[in-house]
C-alpha positions as a printed NumPy array, in Angstrom:
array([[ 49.669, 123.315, 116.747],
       [ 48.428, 124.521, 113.255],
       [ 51.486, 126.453, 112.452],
       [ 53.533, 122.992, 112.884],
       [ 51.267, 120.895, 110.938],
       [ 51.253, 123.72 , 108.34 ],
       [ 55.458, 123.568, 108.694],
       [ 55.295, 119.897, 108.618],
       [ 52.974, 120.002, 105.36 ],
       [ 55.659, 122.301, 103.905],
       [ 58.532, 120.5  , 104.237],
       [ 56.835, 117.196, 103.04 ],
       [ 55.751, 119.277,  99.785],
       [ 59.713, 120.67 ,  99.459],
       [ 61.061, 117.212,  99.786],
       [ 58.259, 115.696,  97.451],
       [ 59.872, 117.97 ,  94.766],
       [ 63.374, 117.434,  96.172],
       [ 62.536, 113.747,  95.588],
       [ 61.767, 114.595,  91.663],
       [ 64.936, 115.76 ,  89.933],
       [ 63.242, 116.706,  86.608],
       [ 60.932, 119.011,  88.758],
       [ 63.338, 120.519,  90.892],
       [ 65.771, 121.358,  87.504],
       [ 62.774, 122.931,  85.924],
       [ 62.202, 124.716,  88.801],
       [ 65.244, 126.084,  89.163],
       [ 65.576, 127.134,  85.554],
       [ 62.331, 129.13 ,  85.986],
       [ 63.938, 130.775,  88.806],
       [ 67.196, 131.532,  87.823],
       [ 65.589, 132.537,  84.247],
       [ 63.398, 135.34 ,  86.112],
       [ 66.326, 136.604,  87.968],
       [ 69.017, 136.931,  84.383],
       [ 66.21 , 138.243,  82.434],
       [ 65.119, 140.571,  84.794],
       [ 68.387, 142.184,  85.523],
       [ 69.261, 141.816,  81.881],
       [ 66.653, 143.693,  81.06 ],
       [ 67.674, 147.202,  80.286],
       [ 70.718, 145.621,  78.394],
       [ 68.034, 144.449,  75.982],
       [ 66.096, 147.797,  75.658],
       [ 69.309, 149.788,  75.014],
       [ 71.585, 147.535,  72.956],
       [ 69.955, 145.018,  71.924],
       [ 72.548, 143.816,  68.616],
       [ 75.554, 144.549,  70.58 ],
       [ 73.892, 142.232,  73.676],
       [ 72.955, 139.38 ,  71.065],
       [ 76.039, 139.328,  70.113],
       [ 77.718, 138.332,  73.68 ],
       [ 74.625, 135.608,  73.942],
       [ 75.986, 134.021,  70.806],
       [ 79.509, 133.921,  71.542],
       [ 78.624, 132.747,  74.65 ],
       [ 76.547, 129.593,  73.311],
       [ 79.36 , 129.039,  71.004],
       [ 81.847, 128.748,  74.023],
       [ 78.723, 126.243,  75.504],
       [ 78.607, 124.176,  72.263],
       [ 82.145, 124.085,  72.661],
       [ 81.971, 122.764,  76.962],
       [ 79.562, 119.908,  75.822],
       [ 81.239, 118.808,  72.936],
       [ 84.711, 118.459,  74.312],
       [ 84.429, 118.31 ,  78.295],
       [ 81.302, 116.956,  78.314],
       [ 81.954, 114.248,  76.27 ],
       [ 85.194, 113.502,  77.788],
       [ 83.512, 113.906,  81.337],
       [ 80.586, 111.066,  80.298],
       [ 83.561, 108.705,  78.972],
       [ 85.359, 108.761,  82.407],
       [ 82.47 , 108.305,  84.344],
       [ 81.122, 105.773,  82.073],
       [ 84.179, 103.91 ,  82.05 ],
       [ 84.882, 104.332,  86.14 ],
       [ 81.578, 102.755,  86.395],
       [ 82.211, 100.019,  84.228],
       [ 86.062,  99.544,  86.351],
       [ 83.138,  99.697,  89.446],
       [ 81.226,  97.132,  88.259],
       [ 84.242,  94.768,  87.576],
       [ 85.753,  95.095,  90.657],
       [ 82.171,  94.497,  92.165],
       [ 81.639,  91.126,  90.045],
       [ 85.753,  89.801,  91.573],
       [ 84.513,  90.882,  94.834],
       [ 81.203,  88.887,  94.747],
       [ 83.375,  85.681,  93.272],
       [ 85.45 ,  86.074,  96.391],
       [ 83.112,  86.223,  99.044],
       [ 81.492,  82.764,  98.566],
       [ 84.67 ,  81.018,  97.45 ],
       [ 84.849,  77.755,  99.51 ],
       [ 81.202,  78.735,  99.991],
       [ 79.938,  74.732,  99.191],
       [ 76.051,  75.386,  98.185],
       [ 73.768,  75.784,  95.421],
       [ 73.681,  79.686,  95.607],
       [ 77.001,  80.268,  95.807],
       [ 77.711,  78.033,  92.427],
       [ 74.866,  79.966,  90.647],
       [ 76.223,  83.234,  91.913],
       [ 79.522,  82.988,  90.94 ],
       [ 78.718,  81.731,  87.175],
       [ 76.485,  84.676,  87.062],
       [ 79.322,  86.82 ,  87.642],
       [ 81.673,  84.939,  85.291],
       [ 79.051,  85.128,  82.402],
       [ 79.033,  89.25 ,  83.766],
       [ 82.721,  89.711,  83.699],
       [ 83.18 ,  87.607,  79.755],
       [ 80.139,  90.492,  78.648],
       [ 83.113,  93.283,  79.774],
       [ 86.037,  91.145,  77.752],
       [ 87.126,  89.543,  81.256],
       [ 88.171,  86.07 ,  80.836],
       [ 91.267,  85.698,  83.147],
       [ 89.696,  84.923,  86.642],
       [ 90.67 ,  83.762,  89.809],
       [ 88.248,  80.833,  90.611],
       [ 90.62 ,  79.164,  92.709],
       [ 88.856,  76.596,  95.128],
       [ 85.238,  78.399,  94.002],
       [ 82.28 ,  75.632,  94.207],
       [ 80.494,  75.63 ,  90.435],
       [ 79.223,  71.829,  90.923],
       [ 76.351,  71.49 ,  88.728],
       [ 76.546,  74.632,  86.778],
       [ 76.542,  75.555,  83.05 ],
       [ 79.502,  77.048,  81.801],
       [ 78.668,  76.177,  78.048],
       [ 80.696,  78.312,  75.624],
       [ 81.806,  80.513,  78.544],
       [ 85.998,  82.098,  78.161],
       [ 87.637,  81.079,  80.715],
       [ 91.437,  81.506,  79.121],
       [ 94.37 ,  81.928,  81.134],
       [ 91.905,  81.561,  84.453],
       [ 92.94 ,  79.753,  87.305],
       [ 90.835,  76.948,  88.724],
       [ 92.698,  75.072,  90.755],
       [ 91.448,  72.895,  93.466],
       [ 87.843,  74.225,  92.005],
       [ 84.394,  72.059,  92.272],
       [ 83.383,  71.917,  88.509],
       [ 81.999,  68.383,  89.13 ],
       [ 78.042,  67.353,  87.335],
       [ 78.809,  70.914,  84.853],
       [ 78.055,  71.533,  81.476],
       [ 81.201,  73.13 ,  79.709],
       [ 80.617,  72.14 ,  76.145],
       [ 82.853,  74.563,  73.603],
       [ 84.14 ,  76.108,  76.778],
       [ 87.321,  78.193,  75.968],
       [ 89.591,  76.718,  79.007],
       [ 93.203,  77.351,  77.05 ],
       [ 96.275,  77.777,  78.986],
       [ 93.502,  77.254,  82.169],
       [ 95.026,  76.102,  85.764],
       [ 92.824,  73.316,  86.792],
       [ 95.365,  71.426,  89.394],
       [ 93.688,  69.238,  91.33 ],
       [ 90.443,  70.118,  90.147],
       [ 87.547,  68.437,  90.303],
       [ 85.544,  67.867,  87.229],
       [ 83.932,  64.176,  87.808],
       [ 81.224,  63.508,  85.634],
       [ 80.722,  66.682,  83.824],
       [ 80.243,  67.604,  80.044],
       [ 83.724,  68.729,  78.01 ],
       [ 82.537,  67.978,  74.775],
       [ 84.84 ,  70.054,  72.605],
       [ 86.03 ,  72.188,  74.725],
       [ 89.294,  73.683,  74.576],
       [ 91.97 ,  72.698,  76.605],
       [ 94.976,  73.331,  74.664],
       [ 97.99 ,  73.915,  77.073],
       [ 96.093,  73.611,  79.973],
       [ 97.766,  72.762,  83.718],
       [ 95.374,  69.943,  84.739],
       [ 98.021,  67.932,  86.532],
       [ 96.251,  65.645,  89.054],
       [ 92.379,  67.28 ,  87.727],
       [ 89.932,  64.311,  88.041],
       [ 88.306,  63.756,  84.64 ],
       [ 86.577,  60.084,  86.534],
       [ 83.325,  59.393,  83.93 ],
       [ 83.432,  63.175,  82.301],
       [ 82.76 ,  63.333,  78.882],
       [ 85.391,  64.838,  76.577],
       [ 84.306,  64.196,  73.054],
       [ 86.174,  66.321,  70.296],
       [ 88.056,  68.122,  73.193],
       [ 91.177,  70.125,  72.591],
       [ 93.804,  68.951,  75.015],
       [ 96.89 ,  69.887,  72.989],
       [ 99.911,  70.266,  74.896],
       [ 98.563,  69.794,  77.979],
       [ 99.852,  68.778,  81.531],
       [ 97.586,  66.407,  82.214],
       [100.421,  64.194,  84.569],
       [ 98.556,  61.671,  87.307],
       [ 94.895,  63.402,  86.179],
       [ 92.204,  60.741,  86.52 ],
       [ 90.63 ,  59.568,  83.151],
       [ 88.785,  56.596,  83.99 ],
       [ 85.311,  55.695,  82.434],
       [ 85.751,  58.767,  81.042],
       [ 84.35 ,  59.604,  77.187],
       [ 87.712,  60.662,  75.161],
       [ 86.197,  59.889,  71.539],
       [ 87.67 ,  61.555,  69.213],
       [ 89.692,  63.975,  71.341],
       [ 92.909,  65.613,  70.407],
       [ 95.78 ,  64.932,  73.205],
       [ 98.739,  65.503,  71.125],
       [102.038,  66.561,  72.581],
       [100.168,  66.019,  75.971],
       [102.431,  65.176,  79.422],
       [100.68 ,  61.924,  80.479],
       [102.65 ,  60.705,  83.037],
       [100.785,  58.691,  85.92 ],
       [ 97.592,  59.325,  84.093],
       [ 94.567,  57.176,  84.762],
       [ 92.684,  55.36 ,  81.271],
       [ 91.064,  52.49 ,  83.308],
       [ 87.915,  51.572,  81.426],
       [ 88.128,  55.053,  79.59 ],
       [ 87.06 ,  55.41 ,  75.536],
       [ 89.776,  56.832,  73.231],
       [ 88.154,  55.723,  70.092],
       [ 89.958,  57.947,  67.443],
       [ 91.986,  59.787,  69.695],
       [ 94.771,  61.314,  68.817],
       [ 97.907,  60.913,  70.898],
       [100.908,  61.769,  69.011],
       [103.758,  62.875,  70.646],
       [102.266,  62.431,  74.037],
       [104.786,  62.461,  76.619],
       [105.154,  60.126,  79.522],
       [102.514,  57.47 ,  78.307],
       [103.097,  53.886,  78.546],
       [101.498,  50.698,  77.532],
       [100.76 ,  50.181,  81.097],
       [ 98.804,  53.063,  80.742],
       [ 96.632,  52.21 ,  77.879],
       [ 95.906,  48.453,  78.866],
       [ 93.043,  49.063,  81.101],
       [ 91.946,  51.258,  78.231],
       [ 88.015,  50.304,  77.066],
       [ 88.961,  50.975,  73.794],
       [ 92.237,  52.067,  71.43 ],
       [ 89.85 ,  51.427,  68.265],
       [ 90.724,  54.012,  65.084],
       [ 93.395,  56.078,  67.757],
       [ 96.496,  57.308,  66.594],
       [ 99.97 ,  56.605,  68.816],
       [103.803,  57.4  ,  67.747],
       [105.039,  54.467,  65.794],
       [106.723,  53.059,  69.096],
       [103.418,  52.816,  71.524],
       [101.692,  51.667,  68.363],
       [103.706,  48.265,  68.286],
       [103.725,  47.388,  71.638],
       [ 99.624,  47.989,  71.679],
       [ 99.552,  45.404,  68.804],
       [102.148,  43.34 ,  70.441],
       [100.458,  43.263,  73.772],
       [ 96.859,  44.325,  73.52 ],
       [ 95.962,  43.771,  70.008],
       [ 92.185,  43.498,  71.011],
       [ 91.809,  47.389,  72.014],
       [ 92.419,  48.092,  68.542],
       [ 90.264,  45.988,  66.893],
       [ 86.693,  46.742,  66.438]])
């Protein structure tokens, strides 16, 4: 009974050290020090220049393993950990896609905001649920987002150029000059969102749903507008030059056309038709 509490003690104190790995290196460089200097021993007492001599060469071939392998070793693990962690922050975003809660919309801007910090902007966020979220100043270029919950979210100065964002959902959330230039928001719902100063250059915006929405200001030149909703929506000093597919249909359930800029064809019919959007 002694003998295996004294064996159990033992093997607790080995893995204590085991557990310590600054210990257990120092320990074994003690040991293995003892046993090279102790059979190097007589090489010392007999020749001692000509055994100095194969020390230093040796160190120089050492310097030589740390600078070149060594380095180049830490670089690929470094760099396989940060391809790790990537792959880890795509596979989080995946498992609570469609996941409709609180947590999962917190979680998954967590790992956007983690993948941007490694120069990862083009994500698949595809039906994701990021209701009530803030994606200010966040890159989101080239990402797709269609069909995605961004509804109640803060995306002020939010790069979303060249974004997918069919049939997306952004009702009542905060666009203030963000950039949407070339984006594919055909059928989005933009219902009471506010898009003040926005970039939406060139974008397919055809049957998306603008109304009581906050377009002040907002640049939606060369846009494809066809179907699009402006019932009771604000495009004080927007710019819509060479929009495509817009009609005066369109813009009469407009709130306001005050200060905004058309093509020289829309331009007379709105005075023509509905000369009071345009007046202050």
């Amino acid at each position: 009974m002694i003998k295996e509490n004294q064996k159990k003690k033992f093997i607790e104190y080995v893995n204590s050290i085991i557990e310590k790995p600054i210990l257990t290196s120092a320990i074994v460089l003690v040991i293995l020090s003892i046993i090279v200097l102790g059979f190097s021993f007589k090489y010392y007492m007999n020749d001692f220049n000509g055994f100095f001599e194969q020390v230093m060469a040796e160190a120089h071939g050492m310097l030589f393993d740390i600078a070149i392998i060594g380095m180049l070793i830490f670089w690929l693990n470094k760099n396989g950990e940060m391809r790790q962690r990537i792959r880890t922050y795509k596979d989080e975003i995946d498992d609570f896609r469609l996941w409709e809660s609180e947590e999962a919309a917190f979680r998954t801007v967590g790992n956007i905001k983690r993948l941007n910090r490694h120069n990862i902007r083009e994500i698949n966020l595809v039906n994701c649920h990021l209701s009530r979220t803030n994606l200010n100043y966040v890159n989101l270029a080239g990402s797709n987002l269609n069909s995605a919950d961004i509804s109640n979210a803060f995306l002020i100065e939010t790069n979303l150029e060249n974004t997918r964002l069919n049939q997306t959902n952004l009702e009542n959330s905060n666009l203030n000059q963000a950039n949407l230039k070339g984006a594919y928001a055909s059928g989005a719902n933009f219902k009471d969102a506010y898009l003040i100063k926005a970039q939406l250059e060139n974008a397919f915006l055809i049957k998306s749903n603008f109304k009581n929405a906050f377009l002040m200001e907002s640049n939606l030149r060369g846009c494809y507008l066809t179907g699009a909703d402006f019932e009771n929506a604000s495009l004080y000093k927007a710019d819509l030059r060479g929009a495509k597919g817009l009609t005066i249909e369109q813009l009469t359930k407009a709130k306001t056309l005050y200060l905004a800029q058309f093509d020289e064809e829309i331009l007379n019919q709105i005075k023509s038709n509905i000369p009071e959007l345009v007046g202050k």
